[in-house]
DSSP file (Angstrom, degrees, kcal/mol; ACC not computed):
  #  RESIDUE AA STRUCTURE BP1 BP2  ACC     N-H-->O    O-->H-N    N-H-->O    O-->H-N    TCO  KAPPA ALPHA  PHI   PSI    X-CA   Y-CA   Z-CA
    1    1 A X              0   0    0      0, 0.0     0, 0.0     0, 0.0     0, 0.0   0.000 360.0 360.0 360.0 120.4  -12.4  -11.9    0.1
    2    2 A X        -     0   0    0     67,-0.1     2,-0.3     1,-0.1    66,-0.2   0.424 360.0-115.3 -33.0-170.7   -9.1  -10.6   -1.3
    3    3 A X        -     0   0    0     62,-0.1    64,-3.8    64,-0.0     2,-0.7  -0.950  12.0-114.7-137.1 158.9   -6.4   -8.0    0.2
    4    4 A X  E     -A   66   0A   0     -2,-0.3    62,-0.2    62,-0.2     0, 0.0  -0.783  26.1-162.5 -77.1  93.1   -4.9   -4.7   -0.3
    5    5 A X  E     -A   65   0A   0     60,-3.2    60,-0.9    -2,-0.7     2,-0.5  -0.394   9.1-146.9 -77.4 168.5   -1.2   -4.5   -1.0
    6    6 A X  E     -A   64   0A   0     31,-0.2    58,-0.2    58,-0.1     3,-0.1  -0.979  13.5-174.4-143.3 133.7    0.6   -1.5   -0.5
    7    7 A X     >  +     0   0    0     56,-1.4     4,-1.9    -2,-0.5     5,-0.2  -0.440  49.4 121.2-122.4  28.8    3.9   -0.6   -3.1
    8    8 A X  H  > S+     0   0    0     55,-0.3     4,-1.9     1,-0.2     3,-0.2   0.981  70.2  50.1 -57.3 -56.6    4.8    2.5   -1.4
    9    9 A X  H  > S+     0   0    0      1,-0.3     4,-2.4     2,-0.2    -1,-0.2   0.726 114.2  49.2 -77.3 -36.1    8.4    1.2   -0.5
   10   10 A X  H  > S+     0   0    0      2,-0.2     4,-3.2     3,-0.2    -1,-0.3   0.949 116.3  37.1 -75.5 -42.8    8.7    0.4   -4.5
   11   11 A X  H  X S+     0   0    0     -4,-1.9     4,-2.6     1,-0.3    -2,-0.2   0.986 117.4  59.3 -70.3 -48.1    7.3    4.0   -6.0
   12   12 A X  H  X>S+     0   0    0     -4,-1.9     5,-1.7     1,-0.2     4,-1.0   0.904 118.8  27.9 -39.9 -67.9    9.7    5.2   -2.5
   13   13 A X  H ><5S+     0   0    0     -4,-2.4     3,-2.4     1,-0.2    -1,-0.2   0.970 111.8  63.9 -61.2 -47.3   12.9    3.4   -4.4
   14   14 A X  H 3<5S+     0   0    0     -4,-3.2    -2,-0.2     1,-0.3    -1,-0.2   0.759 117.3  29.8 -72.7 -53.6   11.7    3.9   -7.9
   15   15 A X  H 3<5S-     0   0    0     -4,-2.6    -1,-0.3    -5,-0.2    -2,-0.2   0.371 112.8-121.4 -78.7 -12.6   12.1    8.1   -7.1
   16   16 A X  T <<5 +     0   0    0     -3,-2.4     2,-0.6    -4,-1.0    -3,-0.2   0.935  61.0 147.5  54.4  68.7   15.0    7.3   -4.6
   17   17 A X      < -     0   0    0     -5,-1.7     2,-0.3    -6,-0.1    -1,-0.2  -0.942  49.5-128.8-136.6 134.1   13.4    8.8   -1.8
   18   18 A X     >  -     0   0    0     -2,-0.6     4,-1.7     1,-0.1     5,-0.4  -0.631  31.3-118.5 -96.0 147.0   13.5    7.9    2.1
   19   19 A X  H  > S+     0   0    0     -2,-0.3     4,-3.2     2,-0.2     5,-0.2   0.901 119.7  61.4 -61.7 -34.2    9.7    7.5    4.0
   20   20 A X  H  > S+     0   0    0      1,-0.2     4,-1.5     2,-0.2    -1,-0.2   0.934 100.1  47.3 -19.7 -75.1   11.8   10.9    6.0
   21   21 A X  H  4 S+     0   0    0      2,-0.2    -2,-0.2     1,-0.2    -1,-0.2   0.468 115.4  40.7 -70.8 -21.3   12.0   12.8    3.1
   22   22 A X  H >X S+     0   0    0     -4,-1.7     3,-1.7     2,-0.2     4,-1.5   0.826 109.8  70.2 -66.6 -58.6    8.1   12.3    2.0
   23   23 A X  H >X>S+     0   0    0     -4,-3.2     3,-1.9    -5,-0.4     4,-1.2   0.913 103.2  34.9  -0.6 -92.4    7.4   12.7    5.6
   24   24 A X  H 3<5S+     0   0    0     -4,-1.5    -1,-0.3     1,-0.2    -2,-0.2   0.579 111.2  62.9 -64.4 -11.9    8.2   16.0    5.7
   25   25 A X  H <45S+     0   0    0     -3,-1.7    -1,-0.2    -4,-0.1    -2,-0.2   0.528 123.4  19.4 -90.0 -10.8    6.8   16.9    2.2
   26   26 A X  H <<5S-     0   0    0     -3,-1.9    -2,-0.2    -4,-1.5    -3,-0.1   0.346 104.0-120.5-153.8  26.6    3.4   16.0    3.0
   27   27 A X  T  <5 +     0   0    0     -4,-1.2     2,-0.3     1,-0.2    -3,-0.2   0.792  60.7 137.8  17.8  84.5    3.3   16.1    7.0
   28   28 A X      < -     0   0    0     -5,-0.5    -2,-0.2    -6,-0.1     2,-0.2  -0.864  63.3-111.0-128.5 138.7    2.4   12.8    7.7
   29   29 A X    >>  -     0   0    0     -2,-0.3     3,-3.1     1,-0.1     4,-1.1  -0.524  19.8-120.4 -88.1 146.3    4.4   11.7   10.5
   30   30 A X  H 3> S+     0   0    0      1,-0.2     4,-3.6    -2,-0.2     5,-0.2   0.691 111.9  61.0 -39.0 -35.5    7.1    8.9    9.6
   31   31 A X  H 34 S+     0   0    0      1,-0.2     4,-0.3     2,-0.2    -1,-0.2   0.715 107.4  40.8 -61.9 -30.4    5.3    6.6   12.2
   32   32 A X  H <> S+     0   0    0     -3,-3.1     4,-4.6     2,-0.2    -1,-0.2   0.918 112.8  55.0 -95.4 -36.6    2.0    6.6   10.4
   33   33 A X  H  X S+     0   0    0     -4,-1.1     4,-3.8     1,-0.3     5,-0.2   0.886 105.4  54.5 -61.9 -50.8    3.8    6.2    6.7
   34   34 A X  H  X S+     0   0    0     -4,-3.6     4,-1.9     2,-0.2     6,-0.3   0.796 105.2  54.2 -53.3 -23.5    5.7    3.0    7.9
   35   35 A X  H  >>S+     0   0    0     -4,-0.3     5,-1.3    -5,-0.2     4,-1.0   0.937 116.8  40.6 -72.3 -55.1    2.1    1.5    8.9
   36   36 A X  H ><5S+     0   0    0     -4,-4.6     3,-1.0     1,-0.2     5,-0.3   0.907 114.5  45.0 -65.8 -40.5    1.2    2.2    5.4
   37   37 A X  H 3<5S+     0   0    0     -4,-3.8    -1,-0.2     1,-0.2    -2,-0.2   0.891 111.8  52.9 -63.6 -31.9    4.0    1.3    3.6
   38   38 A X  H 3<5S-     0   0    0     -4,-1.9    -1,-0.2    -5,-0.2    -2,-0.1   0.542 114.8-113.8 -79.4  11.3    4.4   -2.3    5.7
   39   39 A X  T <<5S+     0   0    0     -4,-1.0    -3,-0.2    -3,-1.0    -4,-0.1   0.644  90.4 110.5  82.4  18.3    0.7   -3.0    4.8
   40   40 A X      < +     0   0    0     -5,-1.3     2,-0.4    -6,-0.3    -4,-0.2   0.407  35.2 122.2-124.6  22.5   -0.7   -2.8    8.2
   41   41 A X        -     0   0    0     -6,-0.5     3,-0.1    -5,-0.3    -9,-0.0  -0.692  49.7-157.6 -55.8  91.9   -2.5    0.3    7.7
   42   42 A X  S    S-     0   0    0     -2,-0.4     2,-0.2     1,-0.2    -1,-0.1   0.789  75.6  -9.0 -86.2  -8.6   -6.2   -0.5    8.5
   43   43 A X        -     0   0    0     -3,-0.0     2,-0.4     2,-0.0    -1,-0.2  -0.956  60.9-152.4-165.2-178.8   -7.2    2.3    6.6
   44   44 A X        -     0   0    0     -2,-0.2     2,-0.3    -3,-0.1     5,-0.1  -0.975  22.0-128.5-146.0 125.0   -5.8    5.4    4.7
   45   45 A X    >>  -     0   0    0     -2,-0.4     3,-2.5     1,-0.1     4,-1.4  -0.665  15.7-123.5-105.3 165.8   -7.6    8.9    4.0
   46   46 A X  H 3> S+     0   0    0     -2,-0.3     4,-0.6     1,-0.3    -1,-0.1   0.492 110.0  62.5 -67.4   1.0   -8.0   10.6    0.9
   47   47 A X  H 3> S+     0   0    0      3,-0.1     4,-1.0     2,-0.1    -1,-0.3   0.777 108.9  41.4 -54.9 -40.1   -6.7   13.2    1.8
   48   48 A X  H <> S+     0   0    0     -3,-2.5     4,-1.1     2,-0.2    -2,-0.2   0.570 113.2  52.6 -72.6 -17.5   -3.3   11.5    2.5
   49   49 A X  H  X S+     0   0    0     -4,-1.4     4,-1.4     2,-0.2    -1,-0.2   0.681 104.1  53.4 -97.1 -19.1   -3.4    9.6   -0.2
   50   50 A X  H  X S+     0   0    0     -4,-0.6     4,-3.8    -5,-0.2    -2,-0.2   0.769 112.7  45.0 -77.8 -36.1   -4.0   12.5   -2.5
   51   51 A X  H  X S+     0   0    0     -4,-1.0     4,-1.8     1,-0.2     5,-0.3   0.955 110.3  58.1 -79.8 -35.5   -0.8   14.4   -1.0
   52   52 A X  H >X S+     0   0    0     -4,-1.1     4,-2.3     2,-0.2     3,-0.9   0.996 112.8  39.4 -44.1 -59.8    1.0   11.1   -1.3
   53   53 A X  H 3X>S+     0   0    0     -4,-1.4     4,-4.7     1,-0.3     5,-0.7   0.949 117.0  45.2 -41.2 -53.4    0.1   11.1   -5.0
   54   54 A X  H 3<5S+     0   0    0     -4,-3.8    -1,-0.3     1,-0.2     3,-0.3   0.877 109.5  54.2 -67.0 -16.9    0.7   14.5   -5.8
   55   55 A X  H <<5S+     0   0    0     -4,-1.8    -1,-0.2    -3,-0.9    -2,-0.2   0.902 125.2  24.1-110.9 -52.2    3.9   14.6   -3.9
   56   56 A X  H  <5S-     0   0    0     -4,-2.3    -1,-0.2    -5,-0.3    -2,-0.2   0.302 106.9-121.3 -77.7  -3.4    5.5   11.1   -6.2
   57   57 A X  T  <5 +     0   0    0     -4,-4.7    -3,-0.1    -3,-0.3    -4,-0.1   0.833  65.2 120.3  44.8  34.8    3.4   11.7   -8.9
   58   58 A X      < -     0   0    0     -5,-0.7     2,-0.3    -6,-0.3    -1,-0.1  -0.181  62.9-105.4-115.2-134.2    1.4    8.7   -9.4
   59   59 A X    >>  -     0   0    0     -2,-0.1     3,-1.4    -3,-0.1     4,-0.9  -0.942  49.7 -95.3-158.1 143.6   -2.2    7.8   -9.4
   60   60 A X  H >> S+     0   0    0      1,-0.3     4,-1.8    -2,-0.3     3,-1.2   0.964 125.8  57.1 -41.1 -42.3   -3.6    5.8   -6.1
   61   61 A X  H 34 S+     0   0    0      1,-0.3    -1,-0.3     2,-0.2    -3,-0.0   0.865  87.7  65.0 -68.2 -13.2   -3.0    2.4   -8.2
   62   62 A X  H <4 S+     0   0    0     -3,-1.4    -1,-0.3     1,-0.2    -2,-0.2   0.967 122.7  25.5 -48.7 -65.0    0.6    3.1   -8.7
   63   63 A X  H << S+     0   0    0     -3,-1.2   -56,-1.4    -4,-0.9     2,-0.5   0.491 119.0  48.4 -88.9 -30.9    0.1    2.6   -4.4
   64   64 A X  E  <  +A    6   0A   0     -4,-1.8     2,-0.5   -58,-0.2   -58,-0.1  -0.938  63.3 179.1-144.1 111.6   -2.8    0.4   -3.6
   65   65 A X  E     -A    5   0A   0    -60,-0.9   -60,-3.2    -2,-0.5     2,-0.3  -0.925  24.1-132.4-123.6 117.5   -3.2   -3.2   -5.7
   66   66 A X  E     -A    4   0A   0     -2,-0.5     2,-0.4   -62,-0.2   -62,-0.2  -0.610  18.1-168.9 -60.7 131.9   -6.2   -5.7   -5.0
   67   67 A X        -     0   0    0    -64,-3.8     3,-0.2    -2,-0.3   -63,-0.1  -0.693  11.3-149.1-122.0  81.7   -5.0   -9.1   -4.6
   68   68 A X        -     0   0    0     -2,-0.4     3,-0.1   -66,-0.2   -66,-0.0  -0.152  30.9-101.0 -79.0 154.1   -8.1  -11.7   -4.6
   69   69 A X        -     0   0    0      1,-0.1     3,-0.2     3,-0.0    -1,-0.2  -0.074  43.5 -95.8 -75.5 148.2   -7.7  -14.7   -2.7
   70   70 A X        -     0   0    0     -3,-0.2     2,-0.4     1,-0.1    -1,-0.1  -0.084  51.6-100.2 -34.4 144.2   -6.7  -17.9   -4.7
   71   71 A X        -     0   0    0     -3,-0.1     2,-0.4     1,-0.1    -1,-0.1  -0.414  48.2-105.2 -58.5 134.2  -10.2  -20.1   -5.5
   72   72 A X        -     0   0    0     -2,-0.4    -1,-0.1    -3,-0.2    -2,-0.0  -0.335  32.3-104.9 -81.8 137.9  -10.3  -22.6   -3.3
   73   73 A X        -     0   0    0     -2,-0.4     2,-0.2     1,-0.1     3,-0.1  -0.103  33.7-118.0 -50.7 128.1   -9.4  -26.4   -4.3
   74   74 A X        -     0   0    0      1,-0.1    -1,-0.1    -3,-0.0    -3,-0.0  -0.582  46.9 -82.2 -93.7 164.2  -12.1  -28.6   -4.6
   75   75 A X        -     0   0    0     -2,-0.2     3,-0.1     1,-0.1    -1,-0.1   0.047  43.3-112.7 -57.5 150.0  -11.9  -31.6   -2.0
   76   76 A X    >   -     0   0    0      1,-0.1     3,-0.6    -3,-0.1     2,-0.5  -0.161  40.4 -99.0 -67.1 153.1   -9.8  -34.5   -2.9
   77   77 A X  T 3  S+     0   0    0      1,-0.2    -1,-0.1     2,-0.1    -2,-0.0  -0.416 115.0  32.9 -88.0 130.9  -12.1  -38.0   -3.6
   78   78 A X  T 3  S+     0   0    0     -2,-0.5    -1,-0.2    -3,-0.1    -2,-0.1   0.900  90.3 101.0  78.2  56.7  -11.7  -39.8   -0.3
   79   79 A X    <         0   0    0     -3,-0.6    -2,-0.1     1,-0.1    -4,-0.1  -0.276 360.0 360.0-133.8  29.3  -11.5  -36.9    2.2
   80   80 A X              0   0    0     -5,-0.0    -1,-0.1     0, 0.0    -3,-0.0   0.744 360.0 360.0-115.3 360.0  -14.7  -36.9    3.4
């Protein structure tokens, strides 16, 4: 299984805008916005994610990129 990245902190530079100042534009408290922006968000609702959007004007993927995990190597001959 892959992961979720989260590119909040990029769209966040990209618009020159502080996690504060979004804060307050779409009352989610700063506390909950660092989880999401430092990835450690275990999940996010759409509601929040829509006010994120509308508030920076992007689209969820602007925010949220799957990253599937490398294939894994097959064993080396005389590893067994």
């Amino acid at each position: 299984m892959g992961r979720i990245t989260i590119t909040l902190d990029n769209i966040l530079a990209q618009r020159r805008m502080t996690l504060t100042e979004l804060s307050q534009r779409v009352g989610v408290t700063v506390a909950n916005l660092s989880i999401l922006k430092t990835g450690k968000a275990r999940a996010v609702r759409f509601t929040t994610l829509a006010a994120i959007c509308a508030e920076l004007g992007c689209q969820p993927a602007d925010l949220l990129h799957y990253e599937p995990e490398p294939p894994e190597s097959p064993e080396s001959p005389g590893t067994e």
